[in-house]
C-alpha positions as CSV (number, residue, x, y, z in Angstrom):
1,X,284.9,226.1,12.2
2,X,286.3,226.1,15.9
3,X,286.1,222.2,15.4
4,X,287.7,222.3,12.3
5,X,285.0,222.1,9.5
6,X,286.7,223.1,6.5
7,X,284.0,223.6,3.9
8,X,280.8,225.1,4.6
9,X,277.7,226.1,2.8
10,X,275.6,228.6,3.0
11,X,271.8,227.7,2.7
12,X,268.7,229.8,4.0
13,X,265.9,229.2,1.4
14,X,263.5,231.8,3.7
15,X,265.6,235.0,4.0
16,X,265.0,237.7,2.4
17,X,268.3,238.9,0.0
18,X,269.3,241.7,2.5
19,X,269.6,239.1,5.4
20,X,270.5,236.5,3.4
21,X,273.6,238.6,2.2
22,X,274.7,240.2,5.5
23,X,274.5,236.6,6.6
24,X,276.7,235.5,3.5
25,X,279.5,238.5,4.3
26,X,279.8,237.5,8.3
27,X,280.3,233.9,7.1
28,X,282.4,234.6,4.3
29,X,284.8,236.7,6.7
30,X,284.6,233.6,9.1
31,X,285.9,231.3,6.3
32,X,288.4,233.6,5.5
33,X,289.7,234.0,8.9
34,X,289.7,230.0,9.2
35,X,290.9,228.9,6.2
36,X,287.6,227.3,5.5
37,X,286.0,227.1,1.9
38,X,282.8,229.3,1.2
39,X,280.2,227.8,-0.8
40,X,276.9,229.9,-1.5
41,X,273.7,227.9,-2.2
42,X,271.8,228.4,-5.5
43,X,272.7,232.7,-5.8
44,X,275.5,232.8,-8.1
45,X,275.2,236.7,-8.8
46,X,276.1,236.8,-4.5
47,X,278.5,234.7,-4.7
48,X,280.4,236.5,-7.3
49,X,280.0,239.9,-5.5
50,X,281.5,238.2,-2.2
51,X,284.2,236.6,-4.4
52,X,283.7,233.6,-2.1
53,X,285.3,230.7,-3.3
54,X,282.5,228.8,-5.0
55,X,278.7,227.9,-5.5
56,X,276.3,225.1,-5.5
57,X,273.4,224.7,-7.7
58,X,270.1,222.3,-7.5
59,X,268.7,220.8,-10.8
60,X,266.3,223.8,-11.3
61,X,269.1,226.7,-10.7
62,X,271.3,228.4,-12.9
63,X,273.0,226.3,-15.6
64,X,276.5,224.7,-14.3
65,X,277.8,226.5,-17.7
66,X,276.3,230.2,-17.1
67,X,277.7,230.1,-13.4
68,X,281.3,229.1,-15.0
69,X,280.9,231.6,-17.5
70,X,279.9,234.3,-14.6
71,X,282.8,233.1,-11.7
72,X,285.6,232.2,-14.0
73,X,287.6,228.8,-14.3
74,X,289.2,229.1,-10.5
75,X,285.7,228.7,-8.4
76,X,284.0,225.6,-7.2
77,X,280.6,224.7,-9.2
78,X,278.9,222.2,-7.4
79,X,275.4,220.2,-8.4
80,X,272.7,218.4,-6.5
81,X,271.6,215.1,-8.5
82,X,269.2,212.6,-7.1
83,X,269.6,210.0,-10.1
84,X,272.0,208.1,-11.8
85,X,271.2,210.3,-14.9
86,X,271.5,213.5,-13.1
87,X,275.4,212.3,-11.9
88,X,275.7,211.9,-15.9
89,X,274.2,215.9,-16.6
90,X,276.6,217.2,-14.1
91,X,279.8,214.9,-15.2
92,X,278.6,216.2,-18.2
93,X,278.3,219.9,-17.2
94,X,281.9,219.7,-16.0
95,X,280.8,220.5,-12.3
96,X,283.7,220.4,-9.4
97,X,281.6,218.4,-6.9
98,X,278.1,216.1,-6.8
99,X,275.7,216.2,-4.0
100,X,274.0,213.5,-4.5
101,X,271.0,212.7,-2.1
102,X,268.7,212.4,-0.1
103,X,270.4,209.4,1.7
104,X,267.1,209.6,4.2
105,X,264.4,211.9,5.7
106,X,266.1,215.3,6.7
107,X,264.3,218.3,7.5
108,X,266.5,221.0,6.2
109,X,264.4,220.3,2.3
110,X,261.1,221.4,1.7
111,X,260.3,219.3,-1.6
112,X,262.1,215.8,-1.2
113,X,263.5,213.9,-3.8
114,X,263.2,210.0,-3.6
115,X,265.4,209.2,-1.3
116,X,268.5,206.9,-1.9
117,X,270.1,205.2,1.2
118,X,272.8,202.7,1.0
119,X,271.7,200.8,-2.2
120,X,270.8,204.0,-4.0
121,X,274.7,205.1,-3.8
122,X,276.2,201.7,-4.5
123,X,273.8,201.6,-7.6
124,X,274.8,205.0,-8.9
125,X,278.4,203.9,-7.9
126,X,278.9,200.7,-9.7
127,X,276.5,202.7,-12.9
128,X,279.5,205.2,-12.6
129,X,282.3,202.3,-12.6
130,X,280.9,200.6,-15.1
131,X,280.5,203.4,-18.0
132,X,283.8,204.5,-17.2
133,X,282.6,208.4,-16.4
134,X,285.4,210.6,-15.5
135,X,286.1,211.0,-11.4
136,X,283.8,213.6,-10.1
137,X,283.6,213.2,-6.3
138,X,279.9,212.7,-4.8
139,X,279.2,213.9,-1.5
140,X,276.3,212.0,0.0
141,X,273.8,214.5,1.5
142,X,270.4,214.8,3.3
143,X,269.0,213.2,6.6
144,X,272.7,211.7,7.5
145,X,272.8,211.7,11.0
146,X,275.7,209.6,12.6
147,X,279.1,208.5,12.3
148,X,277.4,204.8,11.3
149,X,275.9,206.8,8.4
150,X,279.0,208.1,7.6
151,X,281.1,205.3,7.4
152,X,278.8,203.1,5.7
153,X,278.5,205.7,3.1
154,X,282.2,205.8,2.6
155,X,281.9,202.2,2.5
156,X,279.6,202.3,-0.9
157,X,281.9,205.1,-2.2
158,X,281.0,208.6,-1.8
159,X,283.7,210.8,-1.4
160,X,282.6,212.9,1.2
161,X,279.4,213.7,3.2
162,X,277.3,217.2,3.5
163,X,275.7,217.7,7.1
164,X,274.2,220.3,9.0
165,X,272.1,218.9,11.8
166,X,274.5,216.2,13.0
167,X,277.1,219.0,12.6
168,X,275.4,221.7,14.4
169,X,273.7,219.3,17.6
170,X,277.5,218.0,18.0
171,X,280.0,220.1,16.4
172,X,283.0,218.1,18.3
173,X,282.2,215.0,16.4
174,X,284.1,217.0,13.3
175,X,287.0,215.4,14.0
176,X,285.8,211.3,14.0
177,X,284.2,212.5,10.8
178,X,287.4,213.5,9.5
179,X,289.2,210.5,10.6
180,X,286.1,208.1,9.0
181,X,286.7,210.3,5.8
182,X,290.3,209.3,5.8
C-alpha cells in the first residue's frame, strides 16, 4: 500500500479461521489507514463482522444473492468466472466486479481452471459486445506476471488486472501498472 495499491484482497486458502481472521483485522486496519479497498476472499460471514468494504466469491461459494442479502446494497460482491457463460451467471447475479481467469499458469490456485490467455478474453469480450450484456468490468486474473501482460490485456479489454506475485516480487512497479491501466 506504501506503493500505492489501492484495492487488495485477502486470500489464504490454508489458515485456520483464527489466523485467517487476525490476519483479516491487521489488513483491514491497513486499508483503512491507506485508503485502500478491503476485499475478503470466499468468507462472507468475516467480511461482514470486519465491515470491510466488500467480498469476492468463486463459482462454488456463497450465492452472489445471499452475500447481498447478508452485506447490504453498499458492499462490493465480486465473482470468479472462467467462461463466457459464467461472465453471463454473474452479469446475471448483479455482481460489482468479474475476475475472470486464469490468463496462464500461476501458483497461487490449487485446482486450475482452463486457462484463457489473450484469445480467451478477446473471445469473452467481443461474446459480451455482441449480446449487448450490461457493463460489468472484468479483471483479468491468474499467472499474470509483467507489465507486457498487463498491457496486452488492457489491449483485449479487461478493465483491470488482479496480481499478487508480480505485486509482491516488485511492489514499485504499482505505479507503471497504474499508468498502463490508464
Amino acid at each position: 500500500m506504501d506503493d500505492g495499491a489501492r484495492w487488495i484482497q485477502i486470500r489464504w486458502k490454508q489458515a485456520d479461521e483464527k489466523e485467517f481472521h487476525r490476519l483479516s483485522q491487521q489488513v483491514k486496519q491497513a486499508c483503512d489507514q491507506y485508503g485502500a479497498q478491503c476485499i475478503i476472499n470466499d468468507h462472507v460471514h468475516l467480511a461482514k463482522d470486519l465491515d470491510v468494504d466488500g467480498v469476492h466469491l468463486g463459482l462454488e461459494d456463497c450465492s452472489i444473492a445471499k452475500a447481498r442479502a447478508l452485506l447490504g446494497p453498499s458492499k462490493i460482491i465480486g465473482g470468479t468466472a472462467n467462461t463466457f457463460e459464467d461472465v453471463q451467471q454473474r452479469i446475471r447475479e448483479r455482481c460489482d466486479y468479474i475476475g475472470l481467469g486464469p490468463f496462464k499458469h500461476t501458483y497461487t490456485k490449487q485446482k486450475l481452471s482452463p486457462l484463457l490467455g489473450i484469445e480467451g478474453y478477446k473471445n469473452i469480450r467481443n461474446k459480451i459486445n455482441l449480446q449487448g450484456l450490461p457493463p460489468t468490468p472484468i479483471f483479468a486474473i491468474g499467472g499474470i506476471d509483467s507489465l507486457d501482460d498487463i498491457q496486452r490485456l488492457v489491449q483485449a479489454g479487461v478493465y483491470g488486472v488482479a496480481l499478487s506475485g508480480l505485486v509482491t516480487q516488485t511492489p514499485h512497479i504499482i505505479s507503471s501498472i497504474k499508468n498502463i491501466l490508464q
